[in-house]
VOGU-3710 file (C-alpha; in Angstrom, 3 decimals, decimal comma):
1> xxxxxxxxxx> -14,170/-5,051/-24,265  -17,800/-6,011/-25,408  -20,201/-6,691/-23,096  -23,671/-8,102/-24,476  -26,518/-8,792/-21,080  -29,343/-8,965/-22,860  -33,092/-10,625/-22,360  -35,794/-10,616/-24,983  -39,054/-12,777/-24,866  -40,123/-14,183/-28,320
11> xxxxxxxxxx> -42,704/-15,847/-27,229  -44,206/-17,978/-23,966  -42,370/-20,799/-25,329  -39,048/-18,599/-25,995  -36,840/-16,323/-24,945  -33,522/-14,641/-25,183  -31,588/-14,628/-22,497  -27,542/-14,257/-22,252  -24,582/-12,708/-20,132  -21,190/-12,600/-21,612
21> xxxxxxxxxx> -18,069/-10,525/-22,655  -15,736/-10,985/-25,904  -12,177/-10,978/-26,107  -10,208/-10,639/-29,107  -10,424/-13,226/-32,178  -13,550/-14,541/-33,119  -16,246/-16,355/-30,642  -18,324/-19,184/-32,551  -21,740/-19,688/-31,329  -22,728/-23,107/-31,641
31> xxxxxxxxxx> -26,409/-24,328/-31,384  -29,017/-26,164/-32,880  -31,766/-24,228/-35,225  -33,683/-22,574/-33,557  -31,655/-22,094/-30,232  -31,253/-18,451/-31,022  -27,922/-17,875/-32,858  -29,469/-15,589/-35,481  -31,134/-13,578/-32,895  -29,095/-12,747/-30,695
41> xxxxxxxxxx> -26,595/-11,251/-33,719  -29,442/-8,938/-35,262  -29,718/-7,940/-31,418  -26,036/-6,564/-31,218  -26,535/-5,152/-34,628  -29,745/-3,271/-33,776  -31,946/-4,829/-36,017  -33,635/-6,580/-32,987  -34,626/-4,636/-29,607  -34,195/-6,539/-26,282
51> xxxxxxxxxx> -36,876/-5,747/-23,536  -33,996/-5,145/-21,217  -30,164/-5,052/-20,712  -27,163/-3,615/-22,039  -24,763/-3,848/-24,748  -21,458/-2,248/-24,770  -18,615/-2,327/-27,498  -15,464/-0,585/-26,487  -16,750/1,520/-23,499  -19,837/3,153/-26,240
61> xxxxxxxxxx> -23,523/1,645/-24,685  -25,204/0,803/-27,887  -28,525/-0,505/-26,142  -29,560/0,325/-22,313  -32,516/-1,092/-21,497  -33,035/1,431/-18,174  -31,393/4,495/-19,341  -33,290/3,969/-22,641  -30,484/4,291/-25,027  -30,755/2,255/-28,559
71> xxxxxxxxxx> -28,335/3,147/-30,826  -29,869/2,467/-34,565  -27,701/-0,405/-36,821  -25,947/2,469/-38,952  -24,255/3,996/-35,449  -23,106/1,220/-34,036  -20,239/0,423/-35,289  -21,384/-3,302/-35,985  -20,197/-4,797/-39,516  -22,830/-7,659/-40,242
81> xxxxxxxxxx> -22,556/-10,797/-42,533  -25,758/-12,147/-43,413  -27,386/-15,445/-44,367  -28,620/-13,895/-47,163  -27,243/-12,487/-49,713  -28,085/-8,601/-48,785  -25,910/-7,010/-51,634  -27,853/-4,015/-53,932  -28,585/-6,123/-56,739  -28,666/-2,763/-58,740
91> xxxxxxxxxx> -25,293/-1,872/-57,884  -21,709/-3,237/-58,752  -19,588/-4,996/-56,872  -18,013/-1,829/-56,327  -20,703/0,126/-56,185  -21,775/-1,748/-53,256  -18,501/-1,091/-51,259  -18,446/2,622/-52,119  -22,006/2,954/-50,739  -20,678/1,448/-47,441
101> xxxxxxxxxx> -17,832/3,990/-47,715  -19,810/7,056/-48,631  -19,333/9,009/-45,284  -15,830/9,027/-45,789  -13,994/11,958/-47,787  -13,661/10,939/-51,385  -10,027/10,284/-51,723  -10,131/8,096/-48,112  -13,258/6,343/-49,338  -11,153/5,553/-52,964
111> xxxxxxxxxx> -8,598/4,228/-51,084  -10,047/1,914/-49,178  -12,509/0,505/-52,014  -9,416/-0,542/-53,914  -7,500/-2,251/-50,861  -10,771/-4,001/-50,188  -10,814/-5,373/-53,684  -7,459/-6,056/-54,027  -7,248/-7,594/-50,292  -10,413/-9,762/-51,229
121> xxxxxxxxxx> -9,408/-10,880/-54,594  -12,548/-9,020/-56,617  -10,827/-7,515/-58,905  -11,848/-9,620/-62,237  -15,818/-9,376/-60,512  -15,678/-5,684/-59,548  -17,749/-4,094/-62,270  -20,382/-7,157/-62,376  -23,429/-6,888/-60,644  -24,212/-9,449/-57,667
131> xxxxxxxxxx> -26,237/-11,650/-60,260  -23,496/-12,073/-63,063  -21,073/-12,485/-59,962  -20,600/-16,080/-58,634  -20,876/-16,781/-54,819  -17,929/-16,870/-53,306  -17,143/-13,759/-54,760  -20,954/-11,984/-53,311  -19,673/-13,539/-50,041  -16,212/-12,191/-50,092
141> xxxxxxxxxx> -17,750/-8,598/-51,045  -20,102/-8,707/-48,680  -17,485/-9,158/-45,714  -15,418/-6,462/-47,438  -18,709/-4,196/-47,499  -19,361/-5,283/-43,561  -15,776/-4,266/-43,104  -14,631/-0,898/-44,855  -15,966/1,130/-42,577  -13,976/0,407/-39,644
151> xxxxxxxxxx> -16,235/-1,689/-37,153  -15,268/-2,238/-33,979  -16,771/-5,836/-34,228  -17,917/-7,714/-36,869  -20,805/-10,005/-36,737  -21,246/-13,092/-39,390  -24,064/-15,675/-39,141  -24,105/-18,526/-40,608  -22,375/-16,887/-43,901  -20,725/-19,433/-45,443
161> xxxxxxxxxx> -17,037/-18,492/-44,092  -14,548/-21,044/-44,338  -11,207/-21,616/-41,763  -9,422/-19,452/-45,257  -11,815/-16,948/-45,602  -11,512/-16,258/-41,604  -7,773/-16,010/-42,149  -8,058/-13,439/-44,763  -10,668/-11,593/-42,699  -8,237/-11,782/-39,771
171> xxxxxxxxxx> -4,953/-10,230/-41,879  -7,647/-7,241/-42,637  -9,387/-6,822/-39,617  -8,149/-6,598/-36,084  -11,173/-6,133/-33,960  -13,118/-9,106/-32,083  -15,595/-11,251/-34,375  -19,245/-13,036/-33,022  -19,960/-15,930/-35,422  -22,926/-18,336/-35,750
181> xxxxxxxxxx> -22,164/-21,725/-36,938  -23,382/-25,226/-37,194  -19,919/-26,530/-37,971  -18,062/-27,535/-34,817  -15,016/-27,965/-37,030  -15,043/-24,749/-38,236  -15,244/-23,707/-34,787  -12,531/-25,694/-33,671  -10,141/-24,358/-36,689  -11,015/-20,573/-36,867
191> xxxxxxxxxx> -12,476/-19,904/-33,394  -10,661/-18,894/-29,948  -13,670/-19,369/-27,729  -17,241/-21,403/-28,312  -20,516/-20,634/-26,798  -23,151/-23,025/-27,030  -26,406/-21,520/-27,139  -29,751/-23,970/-26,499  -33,367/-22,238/-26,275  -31,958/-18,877/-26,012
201> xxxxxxxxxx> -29,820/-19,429/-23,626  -25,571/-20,335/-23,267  -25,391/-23,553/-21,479  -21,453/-23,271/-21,703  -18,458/-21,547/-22,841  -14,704/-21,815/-23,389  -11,635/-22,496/-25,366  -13,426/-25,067/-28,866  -11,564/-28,259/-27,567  -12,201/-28,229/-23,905
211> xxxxxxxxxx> -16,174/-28,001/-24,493  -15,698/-30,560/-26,764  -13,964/-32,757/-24,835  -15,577/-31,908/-21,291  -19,298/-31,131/-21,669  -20,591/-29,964/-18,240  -24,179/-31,168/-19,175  -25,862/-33,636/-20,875  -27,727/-30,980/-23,330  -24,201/-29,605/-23,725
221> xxxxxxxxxx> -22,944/-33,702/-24,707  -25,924/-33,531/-27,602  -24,597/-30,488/-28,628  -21,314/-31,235/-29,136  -22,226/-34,427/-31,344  -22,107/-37,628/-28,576  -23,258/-40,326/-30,327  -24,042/-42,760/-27,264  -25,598/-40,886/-24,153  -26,693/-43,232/-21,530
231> xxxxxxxxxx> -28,284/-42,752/-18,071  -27,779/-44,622/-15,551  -27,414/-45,092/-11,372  -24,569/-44,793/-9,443  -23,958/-48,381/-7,450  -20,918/-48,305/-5,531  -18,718/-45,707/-4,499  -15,483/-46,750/-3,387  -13,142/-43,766/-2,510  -10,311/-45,737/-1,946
241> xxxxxxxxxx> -10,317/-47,441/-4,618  -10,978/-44,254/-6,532  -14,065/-46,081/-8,178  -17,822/-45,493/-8,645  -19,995/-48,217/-10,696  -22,806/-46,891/-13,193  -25,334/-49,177/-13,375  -27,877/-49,164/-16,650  -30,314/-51,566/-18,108  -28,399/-53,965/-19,466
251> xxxxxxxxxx> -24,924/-53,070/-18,587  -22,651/-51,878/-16,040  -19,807/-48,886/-16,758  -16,276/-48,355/-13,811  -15,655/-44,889/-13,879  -13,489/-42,816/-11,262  -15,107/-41,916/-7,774  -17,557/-39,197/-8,153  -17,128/-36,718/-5,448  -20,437/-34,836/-4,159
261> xxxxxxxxxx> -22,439/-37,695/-5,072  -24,460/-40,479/-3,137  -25,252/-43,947/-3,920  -28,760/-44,312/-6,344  -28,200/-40,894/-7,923  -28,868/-40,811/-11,593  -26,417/-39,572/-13,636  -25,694/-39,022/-17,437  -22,560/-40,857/-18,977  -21,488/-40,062/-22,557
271> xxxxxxxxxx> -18,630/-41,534/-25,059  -18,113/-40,576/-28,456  -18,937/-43,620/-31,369  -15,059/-43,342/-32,257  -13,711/-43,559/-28,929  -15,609/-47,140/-28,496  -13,458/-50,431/-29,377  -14,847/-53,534/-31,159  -12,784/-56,503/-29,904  -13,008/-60,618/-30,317
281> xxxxxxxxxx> -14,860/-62,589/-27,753  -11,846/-64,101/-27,198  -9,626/-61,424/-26,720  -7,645/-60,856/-23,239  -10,224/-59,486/-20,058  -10,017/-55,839/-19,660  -12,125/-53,267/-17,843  -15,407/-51,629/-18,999  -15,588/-54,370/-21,794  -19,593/-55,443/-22,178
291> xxxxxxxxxx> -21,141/-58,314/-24,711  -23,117/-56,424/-27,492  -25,517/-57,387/-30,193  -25,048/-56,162/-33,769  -28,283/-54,891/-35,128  -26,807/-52,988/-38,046  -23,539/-52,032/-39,989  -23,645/-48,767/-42,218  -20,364/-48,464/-44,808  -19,006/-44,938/-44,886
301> xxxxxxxxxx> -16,446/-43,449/-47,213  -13,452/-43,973/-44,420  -15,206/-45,462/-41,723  -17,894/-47,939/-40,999  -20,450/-47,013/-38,455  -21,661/-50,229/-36,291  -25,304/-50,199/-34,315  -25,603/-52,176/-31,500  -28,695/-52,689/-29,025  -28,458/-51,055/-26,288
311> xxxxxxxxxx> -28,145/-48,896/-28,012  -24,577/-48,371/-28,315  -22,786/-46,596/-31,600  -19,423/-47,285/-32,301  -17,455/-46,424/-35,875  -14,777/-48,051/-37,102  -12,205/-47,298/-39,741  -12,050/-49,291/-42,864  -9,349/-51,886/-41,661  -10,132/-52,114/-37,964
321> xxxxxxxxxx> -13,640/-53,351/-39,277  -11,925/-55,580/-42,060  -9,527/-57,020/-39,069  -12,661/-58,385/-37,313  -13,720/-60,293/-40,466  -16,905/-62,543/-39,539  -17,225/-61,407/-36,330  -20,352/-62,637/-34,862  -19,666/-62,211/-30,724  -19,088/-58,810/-30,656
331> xxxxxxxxxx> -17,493/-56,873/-27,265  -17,746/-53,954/-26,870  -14,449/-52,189/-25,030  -15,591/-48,364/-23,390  -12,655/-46,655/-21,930  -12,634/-45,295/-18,881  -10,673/-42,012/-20,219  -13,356/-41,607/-22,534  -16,249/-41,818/-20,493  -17,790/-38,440/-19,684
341> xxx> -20,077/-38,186/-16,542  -22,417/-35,499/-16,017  -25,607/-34,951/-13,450
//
């Protein structure tokens, strides 16, 4: 088990701050720039020194704040995968893995250079140097280099790493894996548990699709990519009716009663622009369904993504929006199932 409770202060305006474990597979960190993805991997990897707390990996304390232990990056059993590409420009592909390899014994550390470049597909680009070499092979070297010596997790910011790349990482490498990524489809595809991380610190965790699908906050709702976040007052609360109306300027949302909550408390509601339904002004009644002003209509290569005041975002594919033709009285349909409510 790995166990990173760290805190480090970057500045007055910043600071590092986060409890958690890992499991197996690989944990995605999700966050904006900035929020402290970057830093909080080159603090597990010792290239970064918290002012307190405590990292373990597998039982071993690689930093302890109090009993002033601070393992240095080489002895940590960390693999890293930078940003950058941090391959010895003077050295071969190979060359590059066999320095990563060099405390081994010289026939272990000649077999496992050659099932790292025959596992990671470098053998036309093993004698090149990193400049003749084309990127995906640099990338794929540099997780084999972050990798031959064994870690017990590997670490991988921002690299580059596709949902294939991860597989072939995962048939060669058992151990738990801390990403950074901006992709929450990546996430969703390779990952089997996402943190999001805002200003240093995680604002919430769990399996890809449920954060996705059931943001506890509204910062957490940006995150996640909610196009129309709205808030508004609770109205009514009707618990036998199992209803609450959400009142907002210039529309009003029925949602399911909201337990723990009182009458003119202000709460966040989000719904994602694909989850919200264009219909006639003559179509049938049905709940949730508001008038809405088009302000603007931007063509996308399967979609077409519809601005409304409000303002309201909804996106369309190619033949829903065709099917409305010359629409001019637009209404705009919200789902109840889609709604997410949040303080």
């Amino acid at each position: 088990m790995t166990s990173i409770r760290v805190k480090k202060r970057v500045s007055d305006a910043f600071a590092l701050e986060v409890d958690f474990s890992l499991g197996a597979g690989i944990t995605a960190l999700i966050g904006p720039p900035g929020a402290g993805k970057t830093l909080l991997l080159e603090v597990v990897a010792g290239l970064a020194t918290p002012d307190e707390g405590r990292i373990l990996l597998d039982d071993a304390i690689l930093f302890d704040g109090q009993a002033r232990v601070d393992l240095p990056p080489v002895r940590r059993g960390c693999g890293y995968v930078s940003q950058a590409d941090s391959l010895f420009p003077h050295r071969t592909l190979r060359q590059n893995l066999e320095f990563a390899a060099r405390r081994f014994p010289r026939l272990e550390r000649h077999r496992r250079v050659a099932e790292s470049i025959e596992h990671f597909a470098l053998v036309p680009a093993a004698a090149l140097r990193p400049a003749d070499a084309g990127p995906a092979e640099r990338l794929r070297c540099s997780i084999a280099r972050a990798l031959i010596g064994g870690p017990g997790l590997l670490l991988a910011d921002d690299a580059g790493i596709d949902e294939a790349l991860f597989g072939l990482i995962g048939a060669h490498f058992r151990g738990p894996i801390l990403m950074a990524a901006r992709d929450f489809d990546l996430a969703c595809a390779a990952a089997s548990e996402m943190a999001l991380l805002d200003r240093g610190h995680i604002v919430q965790r769990g399996v890809p699709r449920q954060l996705l699908d059931q943001p506890a906050t509204v910062e957490v709702a940006r995150l996640a990519g909610y196009e129309n976040l709205w808030q508004g007052t609770i109205a009514t609360l009707d618990r036998a009716a199992n209803q609450s109306r959400l009142e907002f300027g210039g529309f009003a949302l029925t949602v399911p009663y909201l337990p723990g909550h009182l009458r003119g408390d202000s709460v966040w509601v989000a719904i994602r622009a694909a989850a919200v339904r264009a219909r006639r002004a003559d179509s049938p009644p049905a709940p949730n369904v508001i008038p809405a002003e088009l302000v603007r209509a931007a063509e996308r290569a399967q979609s077409v993504r519809l601005e409304f005041a409000g303002p309201i975002v909804a996106e369309l594919s190619l033949s829903q929006f065709a099917g409305l033709g010359d629409n001019k009285n637009w209404l705009l349909e919200l789902p109840g199932e889609s709604l997410r409510v949040m303080p």
